[in-house]
Wavefront OBJ file of the C-alpha trace (Angstrom):
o trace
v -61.700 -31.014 -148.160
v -64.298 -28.552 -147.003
v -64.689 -25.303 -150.124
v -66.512 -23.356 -148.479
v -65.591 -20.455 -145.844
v -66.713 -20.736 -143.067
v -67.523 -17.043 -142.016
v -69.135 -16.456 -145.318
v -71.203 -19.242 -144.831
v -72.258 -18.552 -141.033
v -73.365 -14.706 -142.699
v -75.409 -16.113 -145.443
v -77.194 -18.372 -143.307
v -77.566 -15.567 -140.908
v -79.439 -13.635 -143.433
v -81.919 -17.042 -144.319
v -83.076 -17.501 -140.364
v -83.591 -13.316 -140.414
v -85.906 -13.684 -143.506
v -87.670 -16.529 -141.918
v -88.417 -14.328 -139.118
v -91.123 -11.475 -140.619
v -91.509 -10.317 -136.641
v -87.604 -9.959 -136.115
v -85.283 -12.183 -134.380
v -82.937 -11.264 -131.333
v -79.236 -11.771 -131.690
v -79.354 -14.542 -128.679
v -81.737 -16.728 -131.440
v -79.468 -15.643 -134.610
v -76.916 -17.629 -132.095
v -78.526 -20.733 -131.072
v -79.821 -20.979 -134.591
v -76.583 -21.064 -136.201
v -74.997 -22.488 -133.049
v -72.253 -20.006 -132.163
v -71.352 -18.134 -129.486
v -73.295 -14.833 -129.433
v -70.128 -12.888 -129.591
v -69.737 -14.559 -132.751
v -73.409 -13.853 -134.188
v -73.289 -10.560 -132.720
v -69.911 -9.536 -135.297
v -72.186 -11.599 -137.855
v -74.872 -9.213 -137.309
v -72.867 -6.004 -136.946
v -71.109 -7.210 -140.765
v -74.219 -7.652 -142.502
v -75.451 -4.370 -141.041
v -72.818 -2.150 -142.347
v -73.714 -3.495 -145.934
v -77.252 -2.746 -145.328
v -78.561 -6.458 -145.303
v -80.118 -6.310 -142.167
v -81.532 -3.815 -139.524
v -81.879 -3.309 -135.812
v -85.152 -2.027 -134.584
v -85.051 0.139 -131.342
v -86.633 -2.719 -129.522
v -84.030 -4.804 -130.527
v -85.455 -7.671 -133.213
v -83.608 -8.374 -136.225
v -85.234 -8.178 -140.150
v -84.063 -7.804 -143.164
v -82.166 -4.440 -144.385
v -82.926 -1.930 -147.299
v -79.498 -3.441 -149.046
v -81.573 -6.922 -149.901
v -84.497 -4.869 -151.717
v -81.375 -3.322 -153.721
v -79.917 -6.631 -154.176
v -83.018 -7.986 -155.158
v -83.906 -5.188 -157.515
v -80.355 -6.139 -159.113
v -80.806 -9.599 -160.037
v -84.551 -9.248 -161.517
v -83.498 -8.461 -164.660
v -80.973 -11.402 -164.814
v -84.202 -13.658 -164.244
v -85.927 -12.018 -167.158
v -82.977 -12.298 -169.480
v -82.762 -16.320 -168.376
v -86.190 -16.847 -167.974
v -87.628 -15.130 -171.739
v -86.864 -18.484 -173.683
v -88.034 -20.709 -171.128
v -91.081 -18.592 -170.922
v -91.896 -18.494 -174.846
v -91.202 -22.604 -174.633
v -93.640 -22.898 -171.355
v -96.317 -21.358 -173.105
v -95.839 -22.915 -176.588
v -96.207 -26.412 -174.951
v -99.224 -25.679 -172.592
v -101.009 -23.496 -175.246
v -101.553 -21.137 -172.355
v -100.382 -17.664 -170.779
v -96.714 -18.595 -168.980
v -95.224 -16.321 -166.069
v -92.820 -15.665 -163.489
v -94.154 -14.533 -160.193
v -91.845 -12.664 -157.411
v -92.977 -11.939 -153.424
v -93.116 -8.325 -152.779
v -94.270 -8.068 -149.684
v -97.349 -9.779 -148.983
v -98.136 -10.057 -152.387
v -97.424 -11.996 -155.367
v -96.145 -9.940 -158.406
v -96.108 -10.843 -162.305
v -92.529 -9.430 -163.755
v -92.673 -11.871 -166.886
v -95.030 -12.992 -169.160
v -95.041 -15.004 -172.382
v -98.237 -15.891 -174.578
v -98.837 -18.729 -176.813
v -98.936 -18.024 -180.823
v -102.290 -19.872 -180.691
v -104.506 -21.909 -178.064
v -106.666 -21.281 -175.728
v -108.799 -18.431 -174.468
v -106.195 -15.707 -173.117
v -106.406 -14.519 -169.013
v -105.746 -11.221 -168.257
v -101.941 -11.510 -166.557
v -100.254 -9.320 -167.223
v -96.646 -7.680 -166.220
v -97.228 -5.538 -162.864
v -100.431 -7.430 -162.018
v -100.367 -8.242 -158.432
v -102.705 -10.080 -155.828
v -102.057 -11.349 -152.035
v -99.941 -14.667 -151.922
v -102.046 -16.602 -150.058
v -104.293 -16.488 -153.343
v -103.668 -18.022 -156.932
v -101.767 -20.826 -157.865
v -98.365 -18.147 -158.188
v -98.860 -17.162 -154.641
v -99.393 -20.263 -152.989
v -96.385 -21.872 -155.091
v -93.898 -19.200 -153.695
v -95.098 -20.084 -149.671
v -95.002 -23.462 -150.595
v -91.349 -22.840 -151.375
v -90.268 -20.904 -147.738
v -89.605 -23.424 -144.856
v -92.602 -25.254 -143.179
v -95.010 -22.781 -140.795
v -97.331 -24.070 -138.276
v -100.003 -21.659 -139.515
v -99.778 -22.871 -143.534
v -102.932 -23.083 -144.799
v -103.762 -26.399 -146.174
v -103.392 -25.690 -149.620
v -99.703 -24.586 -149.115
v -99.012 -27.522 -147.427
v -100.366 -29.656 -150.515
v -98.492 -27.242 -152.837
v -95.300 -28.538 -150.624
v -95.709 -31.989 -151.097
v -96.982 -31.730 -154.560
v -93.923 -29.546 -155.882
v -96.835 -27.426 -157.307
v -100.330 -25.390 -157.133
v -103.360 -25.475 -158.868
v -106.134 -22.791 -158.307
v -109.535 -22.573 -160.265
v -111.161 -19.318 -160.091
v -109.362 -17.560 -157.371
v -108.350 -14.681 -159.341
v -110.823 -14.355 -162.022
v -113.666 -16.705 -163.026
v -112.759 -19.586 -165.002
v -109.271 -19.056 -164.929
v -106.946 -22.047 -164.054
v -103.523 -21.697 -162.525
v -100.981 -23.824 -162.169
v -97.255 -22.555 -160.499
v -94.303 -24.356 -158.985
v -91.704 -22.397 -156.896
v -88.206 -21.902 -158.170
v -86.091 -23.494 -155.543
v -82.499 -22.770 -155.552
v -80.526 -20.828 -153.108
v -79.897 -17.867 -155.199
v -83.452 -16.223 -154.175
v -83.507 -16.640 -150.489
v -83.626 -13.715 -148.675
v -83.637 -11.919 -151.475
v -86.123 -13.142 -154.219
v -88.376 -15.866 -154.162
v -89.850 -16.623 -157.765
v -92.096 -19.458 -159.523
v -92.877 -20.404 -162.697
v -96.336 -21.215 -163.942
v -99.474 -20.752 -166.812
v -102.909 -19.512 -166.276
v -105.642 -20.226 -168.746
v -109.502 -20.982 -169.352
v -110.960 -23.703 -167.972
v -110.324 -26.097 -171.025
v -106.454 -26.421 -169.864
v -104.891 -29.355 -169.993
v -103.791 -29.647 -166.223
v -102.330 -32.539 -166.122
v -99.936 -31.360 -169.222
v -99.533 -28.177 -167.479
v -98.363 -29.830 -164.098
v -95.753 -31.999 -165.852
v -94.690 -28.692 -168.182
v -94.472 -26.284 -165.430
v -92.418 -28.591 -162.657
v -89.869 -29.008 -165.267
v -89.506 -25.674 -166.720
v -89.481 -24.374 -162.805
v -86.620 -26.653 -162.362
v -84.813 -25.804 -165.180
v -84.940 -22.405 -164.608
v -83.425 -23.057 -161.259
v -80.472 -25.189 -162.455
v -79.759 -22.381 -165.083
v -79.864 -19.675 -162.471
v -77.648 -21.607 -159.684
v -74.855 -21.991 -162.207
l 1 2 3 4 5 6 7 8 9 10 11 12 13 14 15 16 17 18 19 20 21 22 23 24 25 26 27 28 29 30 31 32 33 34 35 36 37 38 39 40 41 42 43 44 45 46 47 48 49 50 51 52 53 54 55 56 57 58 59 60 61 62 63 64 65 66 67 68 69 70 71 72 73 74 75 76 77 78 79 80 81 82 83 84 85 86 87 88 89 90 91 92 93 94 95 96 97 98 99 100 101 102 103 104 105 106 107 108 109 110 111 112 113 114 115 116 117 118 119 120 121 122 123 124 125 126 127 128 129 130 131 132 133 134 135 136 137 138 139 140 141 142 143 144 145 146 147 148 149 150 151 152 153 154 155 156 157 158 159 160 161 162 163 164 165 166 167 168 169 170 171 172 173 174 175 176 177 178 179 180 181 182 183 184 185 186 187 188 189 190 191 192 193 194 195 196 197 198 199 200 201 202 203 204 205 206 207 208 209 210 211 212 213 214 215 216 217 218 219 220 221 222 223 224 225
């Protein structure tokens, strides 16, 4: 027997093909996309805009609404409360400087970080440092984790297959990265998140890979309970 409803669902999937579409979708593609009549996606759309979720342009296009910033703003500091320990484990086990990474934007933005008691040479990332997310191994991991584009640059498209990014050097010299997205349902279109460590260029990658893929995964069992 089917536990899910059906409208509910229709609306939330409404609001993953909007984020998908950073240019705006019309109401006629909201339709075929979720394969309903447009009456149907247009009472969708006219819901989700009375909550503030999404927005009408005057030329027409759907995006995303003020309401999922709010929303989004909401549920950060659940992921610091559930991320801290996995954080403080992360870096204990890699001997290197752990984080979580959110997309703002166009860029990538450190909201938690946790250092190692002792280890290697320390990287300057810190809370509230930001950079583009089509640099570093955190921005890279978080477009690896959207849907398939045909204009992904090559090393997103590795990142996908992989289940994680390494960098070296892309945000300061001699730094390492290494970042795999958070995937679970509960930050799309809201939040999208990874987990990863940054250190010198003695880190032990291939450690770091294995440590990071699993913390990233637990974190995103824990937060789709």
């Amino acid at each position: 027997m089917a536990t899910t409803l059906q409208t509910l669902d229709r609306g939330l999937r409404a609001l993953e093909i909007v984020a998908e579409h950073a240019e705006g979708i019309s109401i006629a593609e909201l339709a075929e996309r979720l394969d309903v009549h447009r009456a149907i996606a247009y009472r969708i759309v006219t819901t989700l805009e009375q909550h503030g979720l999404v927005a009408r342009s005057a030329e027409g296009p759907l995006r995303l609404g003020a309401g999922i910033s709010l929303l989004a703003a909401r549920f950060e500091p659940q992921l610091r409360a559930v991320a801290q320990p996995l954080l403080q484990a992360l870096a204990k086990a890699t001997r290197a400087t752990a984080f979580v990474s959110v997309a703002q934007g166009e860029e990538c933005v450190v909201i938690l970080v946790a250092e190692p008691d002792e280890g290697l040479l320390r990287v300057g990332y810190r809370v509230g440092s930001r950079h583009p997310l089509s640099l570093g191994a955190a921005g890279i991991a978080i477009l690896a984790g959207r849907p398939p584009r045909a204009d992904d640059s090559e090393a997103v498209r590795q990142a996908r297959s992989d289940g994680y990014s390494l960098t070296r050097g892309q945000l300061q010299l001699g730094a390492v990265g290494v970042a795999s997205p958070v995937a679970t349902p509960q930050f799309r279109p809201g939040v999208e998140a990874c987990v990863g460590v940054v250190a010198m260029d003695d880190l032990d990658t291939e450690r770091a890979i294995r440590e990071v893929k699993a913390h990233a995964h637990q974190l995103a069992e824990l937060l789709g309970r």
